[in-house]
C-alpha positions in Angstrom: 9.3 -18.3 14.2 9.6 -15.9 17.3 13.5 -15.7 16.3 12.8 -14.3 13.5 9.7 -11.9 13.9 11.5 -10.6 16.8 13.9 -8.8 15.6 11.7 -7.3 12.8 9.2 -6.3 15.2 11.8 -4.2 17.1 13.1 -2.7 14.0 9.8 -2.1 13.1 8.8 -0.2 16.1 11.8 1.6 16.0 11.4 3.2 12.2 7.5 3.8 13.5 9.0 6.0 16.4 11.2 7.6 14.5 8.4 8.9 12.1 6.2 9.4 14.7 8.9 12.5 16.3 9.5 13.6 12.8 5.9 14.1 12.4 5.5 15.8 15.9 8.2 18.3 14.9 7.5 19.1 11.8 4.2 20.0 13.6 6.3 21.7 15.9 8.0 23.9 12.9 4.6 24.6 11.3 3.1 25.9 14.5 5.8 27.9 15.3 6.0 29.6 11.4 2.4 30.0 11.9 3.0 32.1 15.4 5.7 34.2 14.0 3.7 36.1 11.9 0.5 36.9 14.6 0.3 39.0 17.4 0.9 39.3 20.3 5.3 39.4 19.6 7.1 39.6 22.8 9.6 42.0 22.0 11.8 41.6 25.3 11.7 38.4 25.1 13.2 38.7 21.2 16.0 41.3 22.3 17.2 39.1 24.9 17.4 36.3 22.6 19.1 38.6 20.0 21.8 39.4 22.3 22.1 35.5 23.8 22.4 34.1 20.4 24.0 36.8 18.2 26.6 39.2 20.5 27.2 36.2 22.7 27.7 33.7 20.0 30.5 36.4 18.4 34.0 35.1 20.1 33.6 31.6 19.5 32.6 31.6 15.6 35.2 34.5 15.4 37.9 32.5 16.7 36.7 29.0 14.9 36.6 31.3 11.2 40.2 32.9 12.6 41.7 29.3 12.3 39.9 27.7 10.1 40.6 30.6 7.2 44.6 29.7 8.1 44.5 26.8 8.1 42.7 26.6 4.9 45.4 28.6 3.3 47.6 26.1 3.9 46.3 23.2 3.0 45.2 24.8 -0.5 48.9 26.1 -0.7 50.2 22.5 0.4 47.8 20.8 -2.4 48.2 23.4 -5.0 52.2 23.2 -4.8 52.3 20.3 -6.4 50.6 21.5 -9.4 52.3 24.6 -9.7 48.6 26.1 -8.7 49.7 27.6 -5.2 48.5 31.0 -6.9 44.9 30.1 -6.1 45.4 30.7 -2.5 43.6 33.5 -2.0 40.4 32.7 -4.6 39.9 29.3 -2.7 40.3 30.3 0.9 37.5 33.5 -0.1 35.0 31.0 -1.9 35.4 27.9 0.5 34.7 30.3 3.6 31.9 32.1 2.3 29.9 28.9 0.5 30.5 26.1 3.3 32.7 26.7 5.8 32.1 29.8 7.3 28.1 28.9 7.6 28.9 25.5 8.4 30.8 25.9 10.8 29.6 28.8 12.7 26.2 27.0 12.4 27.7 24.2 14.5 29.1 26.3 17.1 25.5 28.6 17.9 24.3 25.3 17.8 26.9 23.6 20.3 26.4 27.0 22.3 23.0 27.8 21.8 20.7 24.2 21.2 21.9 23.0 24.2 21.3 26.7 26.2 17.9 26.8 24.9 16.8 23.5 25.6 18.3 22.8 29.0 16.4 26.9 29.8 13.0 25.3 28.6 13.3 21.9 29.8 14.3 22.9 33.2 11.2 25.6 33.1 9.3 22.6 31.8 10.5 20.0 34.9 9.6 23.4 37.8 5.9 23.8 35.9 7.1 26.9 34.9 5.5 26.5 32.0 2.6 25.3 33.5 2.6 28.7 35.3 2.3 30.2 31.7 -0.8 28.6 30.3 -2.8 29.8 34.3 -1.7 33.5 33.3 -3.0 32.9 29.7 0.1 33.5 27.8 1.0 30.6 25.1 4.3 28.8 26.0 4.9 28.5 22.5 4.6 32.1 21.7 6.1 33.1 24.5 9.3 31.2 24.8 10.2 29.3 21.3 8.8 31.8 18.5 11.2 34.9 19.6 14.1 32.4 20.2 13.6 30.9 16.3 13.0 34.2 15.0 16.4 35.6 16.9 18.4 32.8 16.1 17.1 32.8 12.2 18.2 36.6 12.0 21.4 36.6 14.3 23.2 33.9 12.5 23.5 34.8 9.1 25.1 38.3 10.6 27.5 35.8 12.8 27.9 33.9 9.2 29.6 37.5 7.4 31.0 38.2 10.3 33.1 34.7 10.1 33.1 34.7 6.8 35.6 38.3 6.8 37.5 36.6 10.0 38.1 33.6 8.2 39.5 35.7 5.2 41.7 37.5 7.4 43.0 34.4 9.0 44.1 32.8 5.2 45.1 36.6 4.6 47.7 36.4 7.7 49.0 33.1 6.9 49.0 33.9 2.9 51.3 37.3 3.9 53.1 36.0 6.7 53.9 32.3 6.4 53.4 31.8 2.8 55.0 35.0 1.1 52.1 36.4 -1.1 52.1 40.0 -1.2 49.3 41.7 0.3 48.0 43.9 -2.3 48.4 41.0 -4.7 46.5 38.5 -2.1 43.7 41.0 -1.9 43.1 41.8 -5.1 42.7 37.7 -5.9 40.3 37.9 -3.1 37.5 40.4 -4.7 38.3 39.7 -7.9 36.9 35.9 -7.5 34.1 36.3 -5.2 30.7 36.9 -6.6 27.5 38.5 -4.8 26.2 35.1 -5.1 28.8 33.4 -3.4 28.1 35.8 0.0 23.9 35.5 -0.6 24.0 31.5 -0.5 26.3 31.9 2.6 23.9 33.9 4.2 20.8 32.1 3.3 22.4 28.8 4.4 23.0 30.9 7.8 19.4 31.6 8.2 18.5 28.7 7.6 21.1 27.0 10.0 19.7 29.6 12.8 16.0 28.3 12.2 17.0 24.6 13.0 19.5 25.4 15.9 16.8 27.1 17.8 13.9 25.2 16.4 15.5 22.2 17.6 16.6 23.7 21.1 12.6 24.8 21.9 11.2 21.8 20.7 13.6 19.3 23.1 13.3 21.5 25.9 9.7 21.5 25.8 9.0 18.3 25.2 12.2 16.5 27.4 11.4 14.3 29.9 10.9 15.1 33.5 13.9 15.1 36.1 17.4 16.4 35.6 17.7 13.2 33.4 15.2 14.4 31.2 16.5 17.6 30.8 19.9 16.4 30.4 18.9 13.2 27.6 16.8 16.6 25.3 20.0 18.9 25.6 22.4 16.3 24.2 19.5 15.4 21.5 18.7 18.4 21.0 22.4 19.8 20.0 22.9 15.9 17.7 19.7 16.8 15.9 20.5 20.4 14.9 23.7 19.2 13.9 22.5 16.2 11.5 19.9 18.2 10.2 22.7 21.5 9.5 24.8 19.0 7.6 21.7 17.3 5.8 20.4 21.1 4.6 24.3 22.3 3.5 23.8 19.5 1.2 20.3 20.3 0.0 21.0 23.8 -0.3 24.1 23.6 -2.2 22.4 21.1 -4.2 19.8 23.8 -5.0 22.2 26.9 -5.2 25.4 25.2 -7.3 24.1 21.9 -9.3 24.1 23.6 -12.7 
């Protein structure tokens, strides 16, 4: 009877865990959308994350959107060459960067760069009782260190998303002109002609929204990893995983919201 209630029992445990640390953090999100709109706001502390996670975060999702927009251009003109469609270039490269790959992707590089930055900073301030040291002087950890980080990150990355999103256009637009053969006027005039407001606005909505979990998830592993370099080592590799899954999970339910009809 053990045989069999043992395995059940560990599985068991396991889902109850598991709900347990989604319970925690969603606690985690609430409290911190709760402190974003009270004072005190530590407006150093916000510029210095502005500058961490937007400026900082600008070479690598410029040169991810660079390739990514040419090598979009030729797969579509690879696919669309067998059904005479290879005319679609430009239209396809400007609405697949702008919808999912330009805030997809540049979601999962800040949160490559900046999940794993942010929780290593606050689990290793964690592991020296740094933030210890914070509660003595009467200053709220969580106010202090993870509400300007959320509120940089949910601002800076829908700016890094446009920015990626024009790179990434420019890329399909240099392969499109120069490996391809379109002509450039023609190629840009294909571009604007298909791309609708909306098309940008659930980019950069998707981006905000991306920025919210990548430092949400950063704050709440470092401050609650585990003590030791271990520790702070096991929360920066979670805490870059998580923001992943959960960026993929969202595209979904976000485009599922924007484009179902």
């Amino acid at each position: 009877m053990n045989l069999v209630l043992a395995p059940l029992a560990v599985t068991g445990a396991a889902v109850l865990g598991l709900l347990a640390a989604v319970g925690r953090g969603a606690l985690f999100a609430v409290a911190v959308l709760s402190h974003l709109v009270r004072p005190p706001f530590y407006l150093r502390e916000f510029a210095a994350a502005l500058m961490t996670i937007g400026y900082l975060s600008l070479p690598v999702v410029g040169l991810t959107a660079l390739f990514t927009g040419g090598a979009l251009a030729l797969q579509i003109y690879a696919g669309g060459a067998r059904f005479n469609a290879a005319a679609v270039v430009p239209s396809i490269v400007a609405i697949g960067m702008v919808r999912e790959l330009g805030p997809v992707l540049g979601g999962l590089m800040v949160a490559a760069r900046v999940a794993s930055s942010i929780a290593a900073e606050l689990g290793t301030m964690k592991v020296t009782e740094q933030i210890d040291a914070l509660v003595t002087l009467s200053t709220h950890p969580l106010k202090y260190l993870a509400v300007p980080r959320v509120a940089a990150a949910t601002l800076a990355v829908p700016v890094l998303v446009a920015v990626g999103d024009a790179i990434g256009i420019f890329g399909g637009y240099l392969v499109g002109t120069g490996r391809l053969g379109f002509d450039p006027a023609t190629y840009l005039r294909n571009t604007v002609e298909f791309l609708e407001v909306w098309d940008v606005g659930s980019g950069l909505v998707k981006g905000a929204a991306f920025g919210f979990i990548v430092a949400l998830m950063g704050a709440w592993f470092g401050m609650t990893s585990g003590r030791g370099a271990q520790g702070v080592g096991a929360a920066t590799k979670a805490a870059v995983v998580t923001a992943s899954v959960l960026i993929l999970a969202a595209n979904y339910v976000l485009t599922e919201l924007f484009f179902s009809a």
